[in-house]
C-alpha positions as YAML, in Angstrom:
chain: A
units: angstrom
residues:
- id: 1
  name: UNK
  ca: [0.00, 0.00, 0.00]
- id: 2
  name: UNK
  ca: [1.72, 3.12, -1.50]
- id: 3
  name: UNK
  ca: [1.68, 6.68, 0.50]
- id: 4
  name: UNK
  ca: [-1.95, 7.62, -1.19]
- id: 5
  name: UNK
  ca: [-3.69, 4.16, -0.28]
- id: 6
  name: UNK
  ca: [-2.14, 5.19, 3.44]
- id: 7
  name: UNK
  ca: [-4.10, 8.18, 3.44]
- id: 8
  name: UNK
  ca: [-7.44, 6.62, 1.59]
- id: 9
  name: UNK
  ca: [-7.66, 4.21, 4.31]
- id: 10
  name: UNK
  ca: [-6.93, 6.54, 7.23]
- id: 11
  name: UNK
  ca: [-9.52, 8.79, 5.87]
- id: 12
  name: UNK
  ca: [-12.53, 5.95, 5.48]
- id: 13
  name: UNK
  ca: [-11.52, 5.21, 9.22]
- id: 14
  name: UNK
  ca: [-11.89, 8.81, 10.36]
- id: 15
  name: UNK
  ca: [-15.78, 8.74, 10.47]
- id: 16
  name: UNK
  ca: [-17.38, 7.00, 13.64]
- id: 17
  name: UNK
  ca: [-19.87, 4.80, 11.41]
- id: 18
  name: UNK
  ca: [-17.03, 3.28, 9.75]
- id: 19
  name: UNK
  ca: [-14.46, 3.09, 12.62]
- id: 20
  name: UNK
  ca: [-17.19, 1.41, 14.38]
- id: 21
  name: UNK
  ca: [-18.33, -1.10, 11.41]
- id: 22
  name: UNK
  ca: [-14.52, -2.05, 10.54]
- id: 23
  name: UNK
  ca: [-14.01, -2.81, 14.54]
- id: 24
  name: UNK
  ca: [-17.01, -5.19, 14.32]
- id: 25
  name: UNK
  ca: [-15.55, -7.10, 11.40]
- id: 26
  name: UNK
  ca: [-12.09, -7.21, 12.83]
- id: 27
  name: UNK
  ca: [-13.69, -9.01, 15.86]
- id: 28
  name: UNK
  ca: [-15.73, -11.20, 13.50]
- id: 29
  name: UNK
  ca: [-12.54, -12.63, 12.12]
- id: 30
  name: UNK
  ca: [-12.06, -13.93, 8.40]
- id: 31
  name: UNK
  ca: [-15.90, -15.41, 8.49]
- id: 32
  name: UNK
  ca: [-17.32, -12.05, 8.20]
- id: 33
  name: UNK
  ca: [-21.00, -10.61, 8.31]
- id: 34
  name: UNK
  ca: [-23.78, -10.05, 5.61]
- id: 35
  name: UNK
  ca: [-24.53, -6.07, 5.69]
- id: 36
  name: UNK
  ca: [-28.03, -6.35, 7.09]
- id: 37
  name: UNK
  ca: [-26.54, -7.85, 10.06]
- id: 38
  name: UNK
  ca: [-23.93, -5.16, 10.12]
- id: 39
  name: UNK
  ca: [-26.86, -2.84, 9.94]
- id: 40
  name: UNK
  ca: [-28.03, -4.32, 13.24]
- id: 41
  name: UNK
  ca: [-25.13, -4.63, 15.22]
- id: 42
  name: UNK
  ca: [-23.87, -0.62, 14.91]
- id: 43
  name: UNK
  ca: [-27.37, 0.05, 14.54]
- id: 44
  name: UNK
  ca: [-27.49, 2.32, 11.49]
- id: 45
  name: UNK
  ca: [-29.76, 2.13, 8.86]
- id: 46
  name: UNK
  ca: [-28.93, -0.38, 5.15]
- id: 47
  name: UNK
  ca: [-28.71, 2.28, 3.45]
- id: 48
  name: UNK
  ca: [-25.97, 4.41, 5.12]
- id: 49
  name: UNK
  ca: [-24.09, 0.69, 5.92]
- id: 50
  name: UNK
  ca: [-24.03, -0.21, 2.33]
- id: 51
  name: UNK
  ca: [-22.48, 3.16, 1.62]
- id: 52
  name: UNK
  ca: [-19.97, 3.11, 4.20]
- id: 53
  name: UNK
  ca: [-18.77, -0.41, 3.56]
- id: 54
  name: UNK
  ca: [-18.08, 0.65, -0.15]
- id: 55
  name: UNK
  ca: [-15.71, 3.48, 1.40]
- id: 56
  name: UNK
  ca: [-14.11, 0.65, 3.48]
- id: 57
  name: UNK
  ca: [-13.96, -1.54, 0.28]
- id: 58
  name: UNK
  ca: [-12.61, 0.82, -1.80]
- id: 59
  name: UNK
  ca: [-10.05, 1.79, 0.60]
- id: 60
  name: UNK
  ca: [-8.56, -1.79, 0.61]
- id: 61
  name: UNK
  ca: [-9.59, -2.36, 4.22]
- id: 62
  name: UNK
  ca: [-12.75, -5.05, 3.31]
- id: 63
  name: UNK
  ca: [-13.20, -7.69, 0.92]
- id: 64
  name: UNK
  ca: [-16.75, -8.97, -0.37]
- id: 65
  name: UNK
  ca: [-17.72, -12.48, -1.25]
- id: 66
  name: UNK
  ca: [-20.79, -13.49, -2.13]
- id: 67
  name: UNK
  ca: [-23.16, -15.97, -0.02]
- id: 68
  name: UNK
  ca: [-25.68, -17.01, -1.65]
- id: 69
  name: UNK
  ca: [-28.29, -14.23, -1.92]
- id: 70
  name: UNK
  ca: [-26.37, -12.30, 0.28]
- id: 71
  name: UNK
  ca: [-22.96, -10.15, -0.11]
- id: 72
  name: UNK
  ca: [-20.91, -11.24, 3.23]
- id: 73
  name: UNK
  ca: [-18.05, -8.43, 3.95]
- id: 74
  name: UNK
  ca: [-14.88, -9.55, 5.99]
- id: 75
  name: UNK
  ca: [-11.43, -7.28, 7.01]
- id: 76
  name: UNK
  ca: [-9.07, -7.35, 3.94]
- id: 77
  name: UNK
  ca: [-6.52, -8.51, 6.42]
- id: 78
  name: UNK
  ca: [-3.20, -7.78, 3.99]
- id: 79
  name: UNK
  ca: [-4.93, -4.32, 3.65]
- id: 80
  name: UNK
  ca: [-5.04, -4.24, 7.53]
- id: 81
  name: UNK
  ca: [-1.61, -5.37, 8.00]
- id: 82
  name: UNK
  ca: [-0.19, -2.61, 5.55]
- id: 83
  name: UNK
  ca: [-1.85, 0.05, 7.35]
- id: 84
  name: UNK
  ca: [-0.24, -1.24, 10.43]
- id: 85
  name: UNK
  ca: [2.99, -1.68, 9.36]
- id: 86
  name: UNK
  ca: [3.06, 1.56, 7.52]
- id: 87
  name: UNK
  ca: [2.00, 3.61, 11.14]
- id: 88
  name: UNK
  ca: [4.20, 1.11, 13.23]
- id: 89
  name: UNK
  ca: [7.50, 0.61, 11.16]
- id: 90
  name: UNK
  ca: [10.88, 1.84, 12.72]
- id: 91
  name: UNK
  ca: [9.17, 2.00, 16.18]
- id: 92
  name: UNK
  ca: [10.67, 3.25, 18.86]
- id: 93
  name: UNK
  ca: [13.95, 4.00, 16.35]
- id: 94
  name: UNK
  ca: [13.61, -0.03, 15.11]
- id: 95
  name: UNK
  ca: [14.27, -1.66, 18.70]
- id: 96
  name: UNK
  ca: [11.01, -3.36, 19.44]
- id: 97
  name: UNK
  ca: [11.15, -7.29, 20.19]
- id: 98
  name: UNK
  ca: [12.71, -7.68, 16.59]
- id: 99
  name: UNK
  ca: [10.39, -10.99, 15.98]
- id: 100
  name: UNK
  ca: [11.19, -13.14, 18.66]
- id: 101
  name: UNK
  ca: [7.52, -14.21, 18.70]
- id: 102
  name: UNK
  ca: [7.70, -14.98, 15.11]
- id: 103
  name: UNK
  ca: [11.11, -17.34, 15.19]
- id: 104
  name: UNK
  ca: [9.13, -19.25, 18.16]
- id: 105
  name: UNK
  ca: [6.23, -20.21, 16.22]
- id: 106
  name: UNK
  ca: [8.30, -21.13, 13.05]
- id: 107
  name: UNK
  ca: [10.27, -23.35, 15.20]
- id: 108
  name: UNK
  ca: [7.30, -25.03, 16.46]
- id: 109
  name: UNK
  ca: [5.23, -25.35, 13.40]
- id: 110
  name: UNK
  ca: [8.60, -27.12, 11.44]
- id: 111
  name: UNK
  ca: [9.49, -29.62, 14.80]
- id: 112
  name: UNK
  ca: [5.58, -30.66, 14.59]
- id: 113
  name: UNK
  ca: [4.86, -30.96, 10.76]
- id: 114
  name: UNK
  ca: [8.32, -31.87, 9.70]
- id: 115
  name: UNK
  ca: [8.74, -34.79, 12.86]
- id: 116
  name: UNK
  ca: [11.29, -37.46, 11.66]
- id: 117
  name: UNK
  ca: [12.69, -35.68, 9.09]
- id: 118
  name: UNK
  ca: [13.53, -32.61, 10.26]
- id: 119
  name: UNK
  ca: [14.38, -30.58, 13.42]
- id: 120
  name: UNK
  ca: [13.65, -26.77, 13.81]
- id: 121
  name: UNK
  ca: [16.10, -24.00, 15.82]
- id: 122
  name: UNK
  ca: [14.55, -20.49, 16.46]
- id: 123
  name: UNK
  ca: [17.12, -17.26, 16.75]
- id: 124
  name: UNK
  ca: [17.07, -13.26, 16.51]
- id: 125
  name: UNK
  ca: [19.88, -10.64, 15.55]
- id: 126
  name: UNK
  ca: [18.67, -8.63, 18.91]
- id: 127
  name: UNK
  ca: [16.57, -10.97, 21.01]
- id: 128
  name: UNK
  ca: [14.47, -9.40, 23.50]
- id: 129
  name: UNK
  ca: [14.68, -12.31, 25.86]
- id: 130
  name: UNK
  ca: [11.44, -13.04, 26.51]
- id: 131
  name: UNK
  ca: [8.68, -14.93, 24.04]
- id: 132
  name: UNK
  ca: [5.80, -12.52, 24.04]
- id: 133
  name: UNK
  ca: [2.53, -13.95, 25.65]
- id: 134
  name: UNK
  ca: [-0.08, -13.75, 22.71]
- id: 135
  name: UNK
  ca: [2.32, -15.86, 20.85]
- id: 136
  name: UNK
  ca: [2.91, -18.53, 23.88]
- id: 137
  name: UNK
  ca: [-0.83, -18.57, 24.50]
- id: 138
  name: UNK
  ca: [-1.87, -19.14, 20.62]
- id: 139
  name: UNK
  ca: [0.51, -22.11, 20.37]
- id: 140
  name: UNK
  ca: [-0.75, -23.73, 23.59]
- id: 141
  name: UNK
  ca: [-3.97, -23.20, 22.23]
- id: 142
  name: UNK
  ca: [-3.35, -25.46, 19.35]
- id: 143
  name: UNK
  ca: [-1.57, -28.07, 21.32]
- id: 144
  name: UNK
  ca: [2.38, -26.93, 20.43]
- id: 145
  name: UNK
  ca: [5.33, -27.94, 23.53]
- id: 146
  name: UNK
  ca: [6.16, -24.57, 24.24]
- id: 147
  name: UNK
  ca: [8.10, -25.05, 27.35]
- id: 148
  name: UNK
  ca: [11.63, -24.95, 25.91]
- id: 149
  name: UNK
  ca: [11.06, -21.67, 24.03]
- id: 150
  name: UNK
  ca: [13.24, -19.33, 24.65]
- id: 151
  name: UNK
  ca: [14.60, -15.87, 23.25]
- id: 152
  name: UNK
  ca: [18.41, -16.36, 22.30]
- id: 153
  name: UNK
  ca: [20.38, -14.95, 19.55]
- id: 154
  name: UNK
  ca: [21.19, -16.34, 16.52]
- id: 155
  name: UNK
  ca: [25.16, -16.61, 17.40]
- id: 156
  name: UNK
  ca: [24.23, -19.67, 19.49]
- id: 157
  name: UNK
  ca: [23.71, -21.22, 16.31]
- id: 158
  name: UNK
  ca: [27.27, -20.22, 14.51]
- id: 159
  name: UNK
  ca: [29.02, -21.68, 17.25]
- id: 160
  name: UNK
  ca: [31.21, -24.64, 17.03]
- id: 161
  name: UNK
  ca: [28.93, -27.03, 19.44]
- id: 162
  name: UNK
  ca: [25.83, -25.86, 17.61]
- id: 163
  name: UNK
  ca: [23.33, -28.04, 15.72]
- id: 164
  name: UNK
  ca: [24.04, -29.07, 11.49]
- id: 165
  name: UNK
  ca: [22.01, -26.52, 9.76]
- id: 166
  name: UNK
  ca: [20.85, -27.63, 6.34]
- id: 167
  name: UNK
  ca: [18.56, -25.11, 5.68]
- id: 168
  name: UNK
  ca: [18.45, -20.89, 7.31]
- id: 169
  name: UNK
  ca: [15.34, -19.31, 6.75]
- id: 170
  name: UNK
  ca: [14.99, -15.43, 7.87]
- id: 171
  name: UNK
  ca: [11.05, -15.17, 8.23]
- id: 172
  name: UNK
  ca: [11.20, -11.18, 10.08]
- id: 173
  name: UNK
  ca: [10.83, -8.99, 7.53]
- id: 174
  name: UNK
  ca: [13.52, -6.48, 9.07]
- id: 175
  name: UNK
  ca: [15.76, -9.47, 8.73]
- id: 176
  name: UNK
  ca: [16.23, -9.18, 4.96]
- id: 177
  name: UNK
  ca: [18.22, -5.81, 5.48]
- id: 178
  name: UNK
  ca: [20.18, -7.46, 8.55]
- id: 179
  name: UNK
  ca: [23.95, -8.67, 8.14]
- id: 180
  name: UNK
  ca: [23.59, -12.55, 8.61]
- id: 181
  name: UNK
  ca: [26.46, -14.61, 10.28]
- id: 182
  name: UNK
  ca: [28.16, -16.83, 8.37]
- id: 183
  name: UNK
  ca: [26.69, -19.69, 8.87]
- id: 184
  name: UNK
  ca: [28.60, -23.01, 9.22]
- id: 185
  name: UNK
  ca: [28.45, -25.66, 6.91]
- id: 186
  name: UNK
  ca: [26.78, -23.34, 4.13]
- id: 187
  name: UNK
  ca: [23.74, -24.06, 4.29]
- id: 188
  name: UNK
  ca: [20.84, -23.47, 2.37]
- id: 189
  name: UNK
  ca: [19.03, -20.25, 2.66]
- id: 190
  name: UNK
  ca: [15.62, -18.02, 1.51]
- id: 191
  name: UNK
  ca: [14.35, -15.16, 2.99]
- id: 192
  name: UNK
  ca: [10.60, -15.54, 4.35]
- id: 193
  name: UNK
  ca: [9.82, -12.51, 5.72]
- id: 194
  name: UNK
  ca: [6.17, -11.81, 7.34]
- id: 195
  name: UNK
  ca: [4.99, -8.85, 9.25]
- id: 196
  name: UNK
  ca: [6.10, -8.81, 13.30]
- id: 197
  name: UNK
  ca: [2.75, -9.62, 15.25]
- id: 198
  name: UNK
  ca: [3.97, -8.13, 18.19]
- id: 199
  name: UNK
  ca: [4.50, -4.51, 16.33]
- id: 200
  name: UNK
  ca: [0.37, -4.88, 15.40]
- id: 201
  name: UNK
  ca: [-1.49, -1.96, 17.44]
- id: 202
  name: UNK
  ca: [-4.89, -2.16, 18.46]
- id: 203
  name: UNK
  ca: [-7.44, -3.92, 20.70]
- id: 204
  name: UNK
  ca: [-6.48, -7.08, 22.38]
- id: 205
  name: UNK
  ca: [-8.68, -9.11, 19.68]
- id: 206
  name: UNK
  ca: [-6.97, -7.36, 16.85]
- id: 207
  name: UNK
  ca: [-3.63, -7.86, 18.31]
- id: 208
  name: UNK
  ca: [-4.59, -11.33, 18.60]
- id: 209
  name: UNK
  ca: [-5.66, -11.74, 15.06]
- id: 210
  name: UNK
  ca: [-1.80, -10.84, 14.17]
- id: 211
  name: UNK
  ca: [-0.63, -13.46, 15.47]
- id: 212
  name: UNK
  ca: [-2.65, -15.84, 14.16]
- id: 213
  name: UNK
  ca: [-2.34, -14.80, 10.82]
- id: 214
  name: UNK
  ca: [1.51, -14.58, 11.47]
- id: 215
  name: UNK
  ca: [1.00, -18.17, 12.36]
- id: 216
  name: UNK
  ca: [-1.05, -18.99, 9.36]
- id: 217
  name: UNK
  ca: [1.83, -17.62, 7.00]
- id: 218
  name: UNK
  ca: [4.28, -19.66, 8.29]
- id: 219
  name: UNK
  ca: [2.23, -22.49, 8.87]
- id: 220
  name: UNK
  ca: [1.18, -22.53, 4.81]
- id: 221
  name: UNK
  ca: [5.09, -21.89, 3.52]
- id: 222
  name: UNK
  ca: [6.27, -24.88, 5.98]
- id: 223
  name: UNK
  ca: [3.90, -26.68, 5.02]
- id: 224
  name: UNK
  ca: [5.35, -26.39, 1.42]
- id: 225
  name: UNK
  ca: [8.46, -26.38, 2.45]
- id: 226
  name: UNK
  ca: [8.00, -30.24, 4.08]
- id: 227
  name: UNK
  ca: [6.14, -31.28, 0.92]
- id: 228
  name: UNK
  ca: [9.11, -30.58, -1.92]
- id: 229
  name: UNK
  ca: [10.81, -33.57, -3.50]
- id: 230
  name: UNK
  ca: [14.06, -32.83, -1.72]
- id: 231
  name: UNK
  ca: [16.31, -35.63, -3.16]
- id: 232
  name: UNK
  ca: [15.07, -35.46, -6.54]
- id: 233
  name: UNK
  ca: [15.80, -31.67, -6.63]
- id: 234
  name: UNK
  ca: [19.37, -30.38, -7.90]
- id: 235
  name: UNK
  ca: [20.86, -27.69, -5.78]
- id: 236
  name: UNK
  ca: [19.48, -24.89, -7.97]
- id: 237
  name: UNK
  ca: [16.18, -26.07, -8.69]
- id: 238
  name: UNK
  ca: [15.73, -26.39, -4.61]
- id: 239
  name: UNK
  ca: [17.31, -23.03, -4.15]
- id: 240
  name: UNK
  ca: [15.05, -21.36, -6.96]
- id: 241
  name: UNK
  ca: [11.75, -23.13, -5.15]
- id: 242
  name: UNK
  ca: [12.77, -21.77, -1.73]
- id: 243
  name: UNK
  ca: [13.08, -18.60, -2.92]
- id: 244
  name: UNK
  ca: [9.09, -18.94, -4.62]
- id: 245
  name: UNK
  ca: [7.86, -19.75, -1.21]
- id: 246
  name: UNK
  ca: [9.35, -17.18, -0.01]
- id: 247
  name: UNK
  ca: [8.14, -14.81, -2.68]
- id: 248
  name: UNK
  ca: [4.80, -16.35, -2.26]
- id: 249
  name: UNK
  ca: [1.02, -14.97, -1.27]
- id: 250
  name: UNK
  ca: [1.33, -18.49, 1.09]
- id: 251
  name: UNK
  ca: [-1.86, -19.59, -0.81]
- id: 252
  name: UNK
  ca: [-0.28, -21.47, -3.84]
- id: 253
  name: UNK
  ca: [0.78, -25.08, -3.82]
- id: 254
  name: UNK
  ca: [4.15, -26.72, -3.79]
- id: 255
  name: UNK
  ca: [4.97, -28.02, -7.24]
- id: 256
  name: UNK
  ca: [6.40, -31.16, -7.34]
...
């Protein structure tokens, strides 16, 4: 979302109808709400709702799907998260928890989906030193081991007693610009980046829903990841496809 789309959306959020319907809708989640039930719920008339969610719409802050007879309107939530990374980016002069949170759940989803075949390490250029809370309490929601989490930096990993490290993926997206360590053993690597949940601003539901959808990212390119023909693929045909995923939407599917 360029400079003008920033504007455009903070302008269709700068009326109380609005503000109020797009709140609704980020509590809803991805499921969404027909408009005559959006009517009801803020309590303004069709009319004026159908107008203001074609502000929202147009500002790249709602997408509409139709449901049978009905149009259902959800948050746009790539709109959303450009919005907030636009207002939140370089926070406090770029030393926030640098994506801690982020490294944890990648660690987890890989040692879960890629059991027996491969085995996951989590790091940070700047760890804070602490895993933030919304991210512990999403993955013991969906049954992860999150008791040996922790917040360490990514030298641990360079060190001569460290794990084999076939493949490095950087999944912050402030870590593209960082200075990597040379890693030992050259491994593979592919840049991942998604947004930092814990920079989203916001209620507690909507900082919540930025973290799941951090964890849905990661979950989708791992997923991919795990699924590639690894011994059938040369060395540049592997390194080209890690670079896809991370180049992807996370909503394609692994070619094989």
């Amino acid at each position: 979302m360029d400079e003008a789309g920033i504007v455009q959306a903070l302008a269709a959020l700068a009326h109380g109808h609005r503000l109020r319907i797009f709140h609704l809708l980020v509590k809803r989640g991805p499921s969404g709400l027909p408009a005559g039930e959006i009517a009801d719920k803020v309590g303004i008339g069709p009319t004026n709702t159908s107008f203001h969610l074609k502000e929202l719409d147009r500002a790249g802050l709602l997408r509409a799907t139709r449901d049978g007879r009905y149009i259902r309107y959800a948050v746009d939530v790539e709109g959303m998260r450009q919005l907030l990374t636009y207002l939140t980016e370089e926070c406090c002069e770029g030393r926030p928890e640098l994506c801690g949170e982020v490294f944890a759940a990648a660690e987890c989803i890989l040692n879960r989906i890629g059991q027996g075949k491969f085995k996951g390490h989590s790091a940070g250029s700047r760890p804070s030193g602490k895993i933030h809370p919304m991210a512990l309490a999403l993955l013991q929601k969906l049954n992860y081991d999150a008791s040996g989490l922790r917040s360490k930096s990514w030298e641990e990993l360079t060190r001569p007693d460290a794990p084999q490290l076939d493949f490095v993926f950087t999944v912050c997206d402030d870590a593209a610009n960082e200075v990597c360590p040379v890693w030992p053993g050259q491994p593979m690597t592919a840049h991942w980046g998604v947004p930092d949940p814990s920079l989203a601003r916001g209620t507690e539901a909507e900082r919540a829903f930025a973290f799941a959808d951090t964890y849905r990212m990661l979950n989708q390119r791992i997923s991919i990841f795990i699924s590639l023909p690894l011994r059938s693929l040369d060395s540049m045909t592997l390194q080209n496809r890690l670079n896809e995923i991370g180049r992807s939407r996370v909503d394609t599917t692994a070619r094989a």
